[in-house]
MARBA-3410 file (N, C-alpha, C, O; in Angstrom, 1 decimal):
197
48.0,5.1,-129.1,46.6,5.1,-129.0,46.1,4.0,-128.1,46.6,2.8,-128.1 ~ 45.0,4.6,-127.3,44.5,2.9,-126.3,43.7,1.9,-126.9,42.7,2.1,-127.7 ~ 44.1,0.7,-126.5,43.2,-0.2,-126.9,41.7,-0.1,-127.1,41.2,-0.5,-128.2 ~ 41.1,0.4,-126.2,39.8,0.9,-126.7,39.6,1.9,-128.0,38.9,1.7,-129.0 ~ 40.1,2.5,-127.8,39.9,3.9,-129.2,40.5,3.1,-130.4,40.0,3.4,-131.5
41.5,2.2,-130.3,41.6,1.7,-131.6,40.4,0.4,-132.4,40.0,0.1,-133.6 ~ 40.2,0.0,-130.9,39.0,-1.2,-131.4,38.2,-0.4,-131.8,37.9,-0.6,-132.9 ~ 37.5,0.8,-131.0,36.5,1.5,-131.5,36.4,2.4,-132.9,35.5,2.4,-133.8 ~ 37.2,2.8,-132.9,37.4,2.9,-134.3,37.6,2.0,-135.5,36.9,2.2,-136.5 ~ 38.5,1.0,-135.4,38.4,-0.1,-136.4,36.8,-0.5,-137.0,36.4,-0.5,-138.1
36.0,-0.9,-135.5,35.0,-1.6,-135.6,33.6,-0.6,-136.5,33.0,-0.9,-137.5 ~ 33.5,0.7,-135.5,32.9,1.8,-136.5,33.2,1.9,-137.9,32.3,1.8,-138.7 ~ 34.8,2.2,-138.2,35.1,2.5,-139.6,34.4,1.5,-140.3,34.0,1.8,-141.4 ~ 34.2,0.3,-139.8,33.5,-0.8,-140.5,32.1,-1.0,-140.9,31.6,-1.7,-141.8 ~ 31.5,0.0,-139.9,30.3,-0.1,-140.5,29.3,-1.2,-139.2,28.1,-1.5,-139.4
29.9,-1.5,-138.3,29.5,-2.1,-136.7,29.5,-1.1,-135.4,30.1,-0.1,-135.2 ~ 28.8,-1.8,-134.9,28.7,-1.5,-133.3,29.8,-2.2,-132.3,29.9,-3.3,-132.7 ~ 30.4,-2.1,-131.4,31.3,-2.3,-130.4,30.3,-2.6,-129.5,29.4,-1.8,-129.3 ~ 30.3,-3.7,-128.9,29.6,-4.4,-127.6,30.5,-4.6,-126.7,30.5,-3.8,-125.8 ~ 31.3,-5.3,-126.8,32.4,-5.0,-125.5,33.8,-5.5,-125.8,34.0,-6.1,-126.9
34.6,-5.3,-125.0,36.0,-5.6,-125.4,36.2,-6.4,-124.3,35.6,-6.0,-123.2 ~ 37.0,-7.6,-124.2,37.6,-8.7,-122.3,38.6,-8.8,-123.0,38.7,-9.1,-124.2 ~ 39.6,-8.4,-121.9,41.1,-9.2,-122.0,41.2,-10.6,-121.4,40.8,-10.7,-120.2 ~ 41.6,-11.5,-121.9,41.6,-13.1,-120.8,43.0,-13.2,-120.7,43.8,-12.5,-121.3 ~ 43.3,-14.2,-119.7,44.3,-15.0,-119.5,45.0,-15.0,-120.6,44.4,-15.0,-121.6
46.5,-15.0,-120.7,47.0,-16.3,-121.9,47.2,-15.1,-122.8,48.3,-15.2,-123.3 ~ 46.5,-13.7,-123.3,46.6,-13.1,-124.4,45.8,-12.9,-125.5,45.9,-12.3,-126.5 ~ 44.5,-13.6,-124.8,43.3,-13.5,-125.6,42.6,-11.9,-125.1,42.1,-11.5,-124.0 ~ 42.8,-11.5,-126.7,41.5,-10.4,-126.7,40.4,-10.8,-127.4,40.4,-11.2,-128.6 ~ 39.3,-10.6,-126.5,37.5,-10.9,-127.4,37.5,-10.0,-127.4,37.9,-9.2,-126.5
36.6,-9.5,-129.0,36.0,-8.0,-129.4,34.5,-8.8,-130.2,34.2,-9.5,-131.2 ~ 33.8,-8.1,-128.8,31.9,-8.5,-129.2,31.5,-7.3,-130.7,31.4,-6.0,-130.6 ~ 31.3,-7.8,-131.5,30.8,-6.5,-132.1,28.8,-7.1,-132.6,28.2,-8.1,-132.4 ~ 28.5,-6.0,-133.2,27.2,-6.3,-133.6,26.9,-5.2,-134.7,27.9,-4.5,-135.1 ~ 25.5,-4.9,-135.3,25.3,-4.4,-136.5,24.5,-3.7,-136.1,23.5,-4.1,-135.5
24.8,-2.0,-136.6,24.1,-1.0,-135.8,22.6,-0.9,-135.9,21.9,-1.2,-136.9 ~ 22.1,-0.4,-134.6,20.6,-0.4,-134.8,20.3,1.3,-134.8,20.6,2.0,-133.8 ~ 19.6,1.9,-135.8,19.3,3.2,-136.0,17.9,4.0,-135.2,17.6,5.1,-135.3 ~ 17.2,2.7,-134.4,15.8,3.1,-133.6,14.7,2.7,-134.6,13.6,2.5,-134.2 ~ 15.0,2.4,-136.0,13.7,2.0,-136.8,13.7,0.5,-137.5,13.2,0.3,-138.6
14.4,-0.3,-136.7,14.6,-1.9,-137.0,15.7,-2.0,-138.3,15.6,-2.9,-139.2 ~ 16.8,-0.9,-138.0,17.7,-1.1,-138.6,17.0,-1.0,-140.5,17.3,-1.8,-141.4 ~ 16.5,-0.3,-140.6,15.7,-0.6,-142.1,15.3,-1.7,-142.3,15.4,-2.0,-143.5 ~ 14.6,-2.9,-141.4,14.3,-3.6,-142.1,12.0,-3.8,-142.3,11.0,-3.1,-141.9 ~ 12.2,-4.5,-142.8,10.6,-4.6,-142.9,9.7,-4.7,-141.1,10.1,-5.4,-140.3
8.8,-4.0,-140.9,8.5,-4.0,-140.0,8.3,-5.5,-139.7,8.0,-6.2,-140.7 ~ 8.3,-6.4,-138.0,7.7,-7.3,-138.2,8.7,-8.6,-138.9,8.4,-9.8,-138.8 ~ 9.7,-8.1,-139.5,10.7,-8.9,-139.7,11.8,-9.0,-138.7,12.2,-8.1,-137.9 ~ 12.3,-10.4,-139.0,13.5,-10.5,-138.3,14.9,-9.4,-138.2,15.2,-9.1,-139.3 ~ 15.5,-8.9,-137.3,17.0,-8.3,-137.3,18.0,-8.9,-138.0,18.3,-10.1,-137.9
18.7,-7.6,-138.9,19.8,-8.8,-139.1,20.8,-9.3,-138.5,21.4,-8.3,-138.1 ~ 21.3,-10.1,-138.3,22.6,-10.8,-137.4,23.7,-10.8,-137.8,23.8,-10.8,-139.0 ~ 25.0,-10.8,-137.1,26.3,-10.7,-137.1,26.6,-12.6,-138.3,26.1,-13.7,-138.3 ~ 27.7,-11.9,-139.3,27.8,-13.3,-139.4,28.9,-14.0,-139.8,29.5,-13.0,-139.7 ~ 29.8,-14.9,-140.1,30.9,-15.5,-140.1,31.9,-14.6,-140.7,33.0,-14.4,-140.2
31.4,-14.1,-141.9,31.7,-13.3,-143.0,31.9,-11.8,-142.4,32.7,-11.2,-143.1 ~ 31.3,-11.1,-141.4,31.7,-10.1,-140.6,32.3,-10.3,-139.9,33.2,-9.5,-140.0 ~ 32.5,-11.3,-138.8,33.7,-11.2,-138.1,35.1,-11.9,-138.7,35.9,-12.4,-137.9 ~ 35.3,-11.9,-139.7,36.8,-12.3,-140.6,36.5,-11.1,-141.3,37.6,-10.8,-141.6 ~ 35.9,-10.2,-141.6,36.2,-8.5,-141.7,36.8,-7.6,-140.9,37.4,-6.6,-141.2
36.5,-8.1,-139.4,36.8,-7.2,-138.6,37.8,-7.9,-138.0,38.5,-7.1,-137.4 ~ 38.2,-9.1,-137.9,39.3,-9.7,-137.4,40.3,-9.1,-137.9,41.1,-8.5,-137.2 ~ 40.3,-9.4,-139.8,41.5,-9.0,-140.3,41.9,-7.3,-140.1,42.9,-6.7,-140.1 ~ 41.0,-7.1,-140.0,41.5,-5.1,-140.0,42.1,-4.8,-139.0,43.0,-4.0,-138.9 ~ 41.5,-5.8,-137.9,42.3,-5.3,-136.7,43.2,-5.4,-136.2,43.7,-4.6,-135.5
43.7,-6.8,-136.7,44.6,-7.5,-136.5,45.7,-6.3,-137.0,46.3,-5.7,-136.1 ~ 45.7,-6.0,-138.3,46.2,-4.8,-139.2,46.4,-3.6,-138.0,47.5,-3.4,-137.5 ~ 45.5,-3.0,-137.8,45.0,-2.2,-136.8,46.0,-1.9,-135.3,46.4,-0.9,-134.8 ~ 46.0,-3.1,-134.8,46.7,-3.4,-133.6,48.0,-4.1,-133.6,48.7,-4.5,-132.7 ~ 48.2,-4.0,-134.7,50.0,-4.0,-135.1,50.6,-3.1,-135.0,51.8,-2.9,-134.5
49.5,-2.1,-135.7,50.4,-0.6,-136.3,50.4,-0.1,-135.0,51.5,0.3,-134.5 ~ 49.3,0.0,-134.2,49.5,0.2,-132.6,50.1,-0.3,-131.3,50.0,-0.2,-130.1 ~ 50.9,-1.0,-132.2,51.7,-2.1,-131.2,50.9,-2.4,-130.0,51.1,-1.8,-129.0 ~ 50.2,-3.1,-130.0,49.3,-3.8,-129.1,49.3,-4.9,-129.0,48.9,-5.6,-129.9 ~ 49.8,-5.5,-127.8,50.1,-7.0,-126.8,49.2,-7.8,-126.8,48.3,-7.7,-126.0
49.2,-8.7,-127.7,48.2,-9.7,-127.6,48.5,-11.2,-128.2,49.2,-11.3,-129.2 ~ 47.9,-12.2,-127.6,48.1,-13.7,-128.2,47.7,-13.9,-129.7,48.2,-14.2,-130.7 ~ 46.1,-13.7,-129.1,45.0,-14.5,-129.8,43.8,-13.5,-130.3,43.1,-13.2,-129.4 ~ 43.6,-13.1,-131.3,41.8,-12.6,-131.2,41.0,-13.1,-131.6,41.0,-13.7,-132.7 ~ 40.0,-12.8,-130.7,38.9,-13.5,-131.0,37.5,-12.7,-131.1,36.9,-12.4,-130.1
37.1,-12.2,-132.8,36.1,-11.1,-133.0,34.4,-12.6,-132.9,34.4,-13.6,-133.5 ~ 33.3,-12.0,-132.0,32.1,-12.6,-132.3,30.8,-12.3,-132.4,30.7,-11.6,-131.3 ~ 29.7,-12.2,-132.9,28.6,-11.8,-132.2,28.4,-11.8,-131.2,29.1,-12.7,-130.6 ~ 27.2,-10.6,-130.2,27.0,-11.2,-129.0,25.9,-12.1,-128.7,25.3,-12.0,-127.6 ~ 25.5,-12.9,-129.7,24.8,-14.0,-128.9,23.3,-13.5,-128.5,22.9,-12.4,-128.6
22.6,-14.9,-128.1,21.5,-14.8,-127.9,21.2,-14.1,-126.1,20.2,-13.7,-125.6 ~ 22.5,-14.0,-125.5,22.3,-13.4,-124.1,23.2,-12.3,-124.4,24.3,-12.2,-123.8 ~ 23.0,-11.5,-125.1,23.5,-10.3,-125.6,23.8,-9.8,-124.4,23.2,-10.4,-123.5 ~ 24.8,-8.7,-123.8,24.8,-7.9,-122.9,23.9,-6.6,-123.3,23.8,-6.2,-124.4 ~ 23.3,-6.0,-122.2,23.2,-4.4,-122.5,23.5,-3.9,-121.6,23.1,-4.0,-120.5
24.2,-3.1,-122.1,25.0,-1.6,-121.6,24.5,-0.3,-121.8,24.8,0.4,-120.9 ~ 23.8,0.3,-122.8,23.8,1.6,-122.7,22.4,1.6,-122.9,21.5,0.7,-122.8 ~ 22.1,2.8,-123.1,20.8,3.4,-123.0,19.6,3.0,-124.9,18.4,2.9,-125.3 ~ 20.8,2.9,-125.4,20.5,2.5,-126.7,20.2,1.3,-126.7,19.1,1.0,-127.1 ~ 21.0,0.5,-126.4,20.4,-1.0,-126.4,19.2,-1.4,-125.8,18.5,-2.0,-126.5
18.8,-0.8,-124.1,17.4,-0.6,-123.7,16.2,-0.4,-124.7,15.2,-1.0,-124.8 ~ 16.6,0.7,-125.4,15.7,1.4,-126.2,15.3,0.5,-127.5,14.3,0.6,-128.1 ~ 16.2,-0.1,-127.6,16.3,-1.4,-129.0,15.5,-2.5,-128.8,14.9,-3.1,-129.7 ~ 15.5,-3.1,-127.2,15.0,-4.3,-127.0,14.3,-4.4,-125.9,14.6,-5.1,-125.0 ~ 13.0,-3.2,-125.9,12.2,-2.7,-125.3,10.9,-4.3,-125.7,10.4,-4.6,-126.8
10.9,-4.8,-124.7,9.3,-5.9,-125.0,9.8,-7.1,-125.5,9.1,-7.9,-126.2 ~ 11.9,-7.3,-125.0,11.8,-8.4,-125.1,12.2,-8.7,-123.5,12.4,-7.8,-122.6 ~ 12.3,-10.2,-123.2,12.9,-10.4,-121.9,14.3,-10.6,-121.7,15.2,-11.1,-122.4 ~ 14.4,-10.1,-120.6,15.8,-9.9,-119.9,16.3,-10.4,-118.8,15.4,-10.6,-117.9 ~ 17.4,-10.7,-118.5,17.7,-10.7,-116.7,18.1,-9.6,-116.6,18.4,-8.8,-117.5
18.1,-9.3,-115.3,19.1,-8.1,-114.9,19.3,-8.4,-113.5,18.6,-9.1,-112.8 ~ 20.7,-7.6,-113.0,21.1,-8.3,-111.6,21.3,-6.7,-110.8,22.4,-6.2,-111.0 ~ 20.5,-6.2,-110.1,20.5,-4.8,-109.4,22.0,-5.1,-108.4,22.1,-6.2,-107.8 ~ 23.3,-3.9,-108.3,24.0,-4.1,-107.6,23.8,-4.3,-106.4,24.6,-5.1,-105.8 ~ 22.6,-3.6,-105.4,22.2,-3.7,-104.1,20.7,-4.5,-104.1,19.8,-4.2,-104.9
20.6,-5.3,-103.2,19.6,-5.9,-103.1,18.0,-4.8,-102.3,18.0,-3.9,-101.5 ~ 17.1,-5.4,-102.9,15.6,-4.8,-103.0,15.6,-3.8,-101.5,15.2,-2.6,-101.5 ~ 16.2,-4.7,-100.2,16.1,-3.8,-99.3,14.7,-3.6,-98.7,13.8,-4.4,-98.9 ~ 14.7,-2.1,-97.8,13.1,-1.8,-97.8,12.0,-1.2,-98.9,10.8,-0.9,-98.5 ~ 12.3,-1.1,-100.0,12.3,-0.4,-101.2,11.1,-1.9,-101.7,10.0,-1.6,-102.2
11.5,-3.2,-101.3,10.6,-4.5,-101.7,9.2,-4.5,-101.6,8.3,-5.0,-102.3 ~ 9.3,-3.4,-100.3,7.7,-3.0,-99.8,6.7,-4.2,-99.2,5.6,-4.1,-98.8 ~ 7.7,-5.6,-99.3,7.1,-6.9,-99.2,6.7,-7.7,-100.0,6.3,-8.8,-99.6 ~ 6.6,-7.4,-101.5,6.0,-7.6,-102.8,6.9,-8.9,-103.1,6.4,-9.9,-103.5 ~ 8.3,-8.9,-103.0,9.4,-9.5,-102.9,10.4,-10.1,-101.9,10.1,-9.7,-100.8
11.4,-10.8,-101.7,11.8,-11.0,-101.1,13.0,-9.5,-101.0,13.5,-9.0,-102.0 ~ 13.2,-8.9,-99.7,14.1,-7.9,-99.1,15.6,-8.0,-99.9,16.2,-7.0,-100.0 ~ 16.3,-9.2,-100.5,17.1,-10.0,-100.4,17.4,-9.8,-101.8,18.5,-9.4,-102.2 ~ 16.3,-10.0,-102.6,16.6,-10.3,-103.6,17.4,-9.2,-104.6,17.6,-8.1,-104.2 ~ 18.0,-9.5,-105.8,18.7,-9.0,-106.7,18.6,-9.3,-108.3,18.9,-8.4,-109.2
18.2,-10.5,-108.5,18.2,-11.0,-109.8,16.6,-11.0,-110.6,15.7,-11.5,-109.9 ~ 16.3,-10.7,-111.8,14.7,-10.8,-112.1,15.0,-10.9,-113.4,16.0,-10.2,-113.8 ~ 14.3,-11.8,-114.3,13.6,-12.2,-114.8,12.6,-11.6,-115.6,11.5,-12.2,-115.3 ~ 12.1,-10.3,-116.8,11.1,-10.3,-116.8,11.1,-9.7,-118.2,12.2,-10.0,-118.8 ~ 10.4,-8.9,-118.7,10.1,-7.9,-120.3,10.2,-6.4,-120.0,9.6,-5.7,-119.3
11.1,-6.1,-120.8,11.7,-4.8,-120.2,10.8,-3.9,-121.3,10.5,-4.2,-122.4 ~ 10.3,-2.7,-120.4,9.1,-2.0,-121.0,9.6,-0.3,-120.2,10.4,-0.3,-119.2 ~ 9.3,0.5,-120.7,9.6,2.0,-120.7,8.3,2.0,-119.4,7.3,1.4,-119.1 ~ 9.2,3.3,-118.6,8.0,3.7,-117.7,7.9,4.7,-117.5,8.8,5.5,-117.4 ~ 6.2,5.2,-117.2,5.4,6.0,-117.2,6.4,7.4,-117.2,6.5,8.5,-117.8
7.0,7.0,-116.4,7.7,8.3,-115.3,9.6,8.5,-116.2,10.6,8.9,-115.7 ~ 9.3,7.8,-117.8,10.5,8.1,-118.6,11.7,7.2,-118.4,12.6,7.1,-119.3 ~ 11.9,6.6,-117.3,13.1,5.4,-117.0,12.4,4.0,-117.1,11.3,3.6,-117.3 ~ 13.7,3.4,-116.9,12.7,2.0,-117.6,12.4,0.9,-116.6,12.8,1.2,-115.5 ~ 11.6,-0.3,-116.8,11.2,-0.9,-115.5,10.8,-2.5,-116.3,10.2,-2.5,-117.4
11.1,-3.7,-115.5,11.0,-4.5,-115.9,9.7,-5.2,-115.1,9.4,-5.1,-113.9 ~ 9.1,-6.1,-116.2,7.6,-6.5,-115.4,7.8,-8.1,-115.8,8.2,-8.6,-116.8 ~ 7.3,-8.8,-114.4,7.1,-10.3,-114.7,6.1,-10.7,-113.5,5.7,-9.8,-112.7 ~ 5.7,-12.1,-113.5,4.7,-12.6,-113.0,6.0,-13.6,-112.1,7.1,-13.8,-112.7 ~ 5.9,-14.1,-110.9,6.4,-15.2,-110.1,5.5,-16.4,-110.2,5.9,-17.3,-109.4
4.6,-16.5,-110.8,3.5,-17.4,-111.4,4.7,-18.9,-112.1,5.6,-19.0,-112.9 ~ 4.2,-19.6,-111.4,5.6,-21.4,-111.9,5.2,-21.6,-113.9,4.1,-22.1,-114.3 ~ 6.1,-21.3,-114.6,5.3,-21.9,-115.8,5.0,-23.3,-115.7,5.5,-24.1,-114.9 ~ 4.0,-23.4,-116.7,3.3,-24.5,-117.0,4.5,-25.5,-118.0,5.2,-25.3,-119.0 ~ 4.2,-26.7,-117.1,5.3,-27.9,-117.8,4.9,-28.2,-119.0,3.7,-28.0,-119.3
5.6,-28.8,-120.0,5.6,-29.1,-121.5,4.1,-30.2,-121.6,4.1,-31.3,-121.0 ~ 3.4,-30.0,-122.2,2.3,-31.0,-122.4,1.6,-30.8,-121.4,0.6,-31.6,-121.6 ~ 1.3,-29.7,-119.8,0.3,-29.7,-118.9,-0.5,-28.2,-119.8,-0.1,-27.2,-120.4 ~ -2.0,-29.0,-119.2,-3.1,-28.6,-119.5,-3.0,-26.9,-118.1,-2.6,-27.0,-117.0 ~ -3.4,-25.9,-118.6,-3.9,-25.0,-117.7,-5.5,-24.5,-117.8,-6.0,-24.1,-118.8
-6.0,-24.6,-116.9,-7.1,-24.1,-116.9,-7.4,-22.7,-117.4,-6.7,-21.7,-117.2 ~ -9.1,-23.1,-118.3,-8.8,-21.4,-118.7,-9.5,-20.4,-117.7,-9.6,-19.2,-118.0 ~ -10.0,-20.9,-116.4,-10.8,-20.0,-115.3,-9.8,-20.1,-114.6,-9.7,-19.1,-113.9 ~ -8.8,-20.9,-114.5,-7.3,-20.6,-113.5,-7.0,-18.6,-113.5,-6.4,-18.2,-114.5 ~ -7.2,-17.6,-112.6,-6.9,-16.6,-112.4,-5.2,-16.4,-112.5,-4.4,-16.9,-111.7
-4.8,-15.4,-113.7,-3.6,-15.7,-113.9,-3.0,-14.8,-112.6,-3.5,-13.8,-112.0 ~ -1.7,-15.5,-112.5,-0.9,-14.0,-111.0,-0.5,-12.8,-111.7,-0.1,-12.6,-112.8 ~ -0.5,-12.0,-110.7,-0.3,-10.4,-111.2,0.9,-10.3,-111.5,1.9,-10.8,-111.1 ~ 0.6,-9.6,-112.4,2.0,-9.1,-112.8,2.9,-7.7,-111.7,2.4,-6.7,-111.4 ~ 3.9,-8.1,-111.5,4.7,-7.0,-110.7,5.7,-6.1,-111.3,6.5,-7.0,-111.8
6.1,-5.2,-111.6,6.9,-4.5,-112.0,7.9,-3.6,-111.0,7.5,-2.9,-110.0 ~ 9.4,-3.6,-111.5,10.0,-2.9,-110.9,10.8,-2.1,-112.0,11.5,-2.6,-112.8 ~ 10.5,-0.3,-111.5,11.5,0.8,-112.4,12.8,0.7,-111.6,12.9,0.5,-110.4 ~ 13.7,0.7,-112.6,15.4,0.9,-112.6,15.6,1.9,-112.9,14.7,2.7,-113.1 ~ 17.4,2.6,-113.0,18.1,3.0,-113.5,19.0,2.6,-113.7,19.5,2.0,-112.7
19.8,2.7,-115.1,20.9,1.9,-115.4,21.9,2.0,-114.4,22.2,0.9,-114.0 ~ 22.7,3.2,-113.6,23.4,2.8,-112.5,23.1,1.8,-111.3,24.0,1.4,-110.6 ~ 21.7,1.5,-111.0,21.4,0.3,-110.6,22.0,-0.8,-111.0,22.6,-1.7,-110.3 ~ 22.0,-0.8,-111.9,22.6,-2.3,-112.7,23.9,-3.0,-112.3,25.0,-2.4,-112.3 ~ 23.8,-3.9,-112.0,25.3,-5.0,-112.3,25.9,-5.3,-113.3,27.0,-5.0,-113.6
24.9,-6.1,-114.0,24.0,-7.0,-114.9,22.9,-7.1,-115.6,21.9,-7.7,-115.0 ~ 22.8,-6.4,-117.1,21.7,-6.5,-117.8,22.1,-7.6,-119.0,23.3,-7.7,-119.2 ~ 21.2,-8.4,-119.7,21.3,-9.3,-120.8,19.8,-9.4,-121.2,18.8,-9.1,-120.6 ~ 20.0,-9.9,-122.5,18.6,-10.6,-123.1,18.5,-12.1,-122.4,19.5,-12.7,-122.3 ~ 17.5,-12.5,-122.1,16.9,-14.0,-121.4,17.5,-15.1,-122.6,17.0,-15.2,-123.7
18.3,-15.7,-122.4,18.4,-16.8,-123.4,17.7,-17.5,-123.9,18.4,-18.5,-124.2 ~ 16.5,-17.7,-124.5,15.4,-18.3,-124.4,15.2,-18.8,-125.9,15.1,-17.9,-126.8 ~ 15.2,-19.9,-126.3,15.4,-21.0,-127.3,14.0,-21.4,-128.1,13.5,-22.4,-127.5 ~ 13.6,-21.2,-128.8,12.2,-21.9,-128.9,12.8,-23.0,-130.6,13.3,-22.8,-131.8 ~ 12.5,-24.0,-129.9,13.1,-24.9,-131.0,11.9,-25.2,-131.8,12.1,-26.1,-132.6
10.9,-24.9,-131.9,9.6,-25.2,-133.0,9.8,-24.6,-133.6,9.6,-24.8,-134.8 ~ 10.4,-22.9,-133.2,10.6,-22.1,-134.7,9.3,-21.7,-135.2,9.1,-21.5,-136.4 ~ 8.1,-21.5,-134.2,7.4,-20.9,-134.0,7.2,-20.4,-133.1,7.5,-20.8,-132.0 ~ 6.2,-18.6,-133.2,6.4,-17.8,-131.7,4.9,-18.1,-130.9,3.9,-18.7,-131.4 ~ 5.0,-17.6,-130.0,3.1,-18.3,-129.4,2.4,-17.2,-130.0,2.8,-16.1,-130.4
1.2,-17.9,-129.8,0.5,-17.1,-130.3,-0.4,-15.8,-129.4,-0.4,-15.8,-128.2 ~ -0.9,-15.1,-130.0,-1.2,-14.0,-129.3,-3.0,-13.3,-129.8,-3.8,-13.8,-130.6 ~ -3.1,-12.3,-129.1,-4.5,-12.1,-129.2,-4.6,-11.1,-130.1,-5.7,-10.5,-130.4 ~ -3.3,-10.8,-130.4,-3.7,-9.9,-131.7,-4.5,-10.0,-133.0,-5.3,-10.9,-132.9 ~ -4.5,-9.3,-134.2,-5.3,-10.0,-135.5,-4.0,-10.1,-136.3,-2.9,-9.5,-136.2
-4.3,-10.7,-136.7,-3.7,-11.2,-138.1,-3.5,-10.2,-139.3,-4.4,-9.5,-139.8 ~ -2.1,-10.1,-139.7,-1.6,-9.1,-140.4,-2.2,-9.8,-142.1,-1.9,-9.1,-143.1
END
């Protein structure tokens, strides 16, 4: 059986998702797993946090595999099962759909080209922005080239904010898609113009 089909199965039978499989140097296999998302926040309360991968799942899935990839005689040093982190990869069409309105990088395999229209640089490849569904059913990511405002600077509130630009993809475009790494150490989210629940 191939390495894939048995990871993928171990990690399903378990009750996870398979994010990706790397072979390294040396005999290390990494197996990314994560906790399935069903399209309705995984059952949890709306508005609440996701739940997360955690020490105690991956020594579930280590040991089975380990188990697993014996019986399959499969060549390896070292494994190493983990969450994927706050720069999650995404790969499939499910994951888009999961983390629709949060931000992302993404790295287009061919650069902007004449397609830039001049909006951008011709050149460019890499962006930055909040991945949002578009009009036209494929998805498209939107951000401002606007410099954020440094820690403690005042912005004016008549300051005209810059436009927002958007550009539609398709995942064969892609290089490189992830969630934006983005840290907020107050542990609070900004606030917004919504009302109050």
């Amino acid at each position: 059986m191939a390495l894939q089909q048995t990871v993928e199965q171990t990690v399903a039978g378990l009750g996870y998702d398979l994010v990706e499989i790397e072979r390294s140097a040396g005999g290390l296999l990494r197996v990314t797993i994560d906790l399935p998302w069903n399209g309705l926040n995984s059952g949890t309360v709306a508005g609440a946090p996701e739940p997360f991968v955690t020490v105690e799942d991956c020594e579930k899935v280590t040991r089975q595999l380990q188990f697993a990839l014996e019986v399959d005689q499969v060549d390896y040093k070292r494994l190493e099962v983990s969450s994927p982190g706050i720069d999650r990869p995404l790969r499939h069409e499910k994951d888009f759909e999961r983390f629709v309105g949060e931000v992302i990088d993404l790295t287009l395999k061919a650069p902007m080209g004449a397609a830039a229209g001049g909006q951008v640089s011709a050149s460019r490849k890499k962006f930055r922005g909040t991945l949002e569904r578009a009009e036209s059913g494929g998805w498209q990511i939107v951000w401002s080239d606007a410099p954020a405002p440094k820690p403690g600077q005042k912005v004016s509130k008549k300051r005209e904010p810059a436009p927002l630009q958007a550009l539609g993809f398709a995942l064969d475009e892609l290089r490189d898609a992830r969630l934006a790494p983005i840290v907020d150490f107050k542990g609070r989210k900004a606030k917004t113009g919504g009302s109050p629940d």
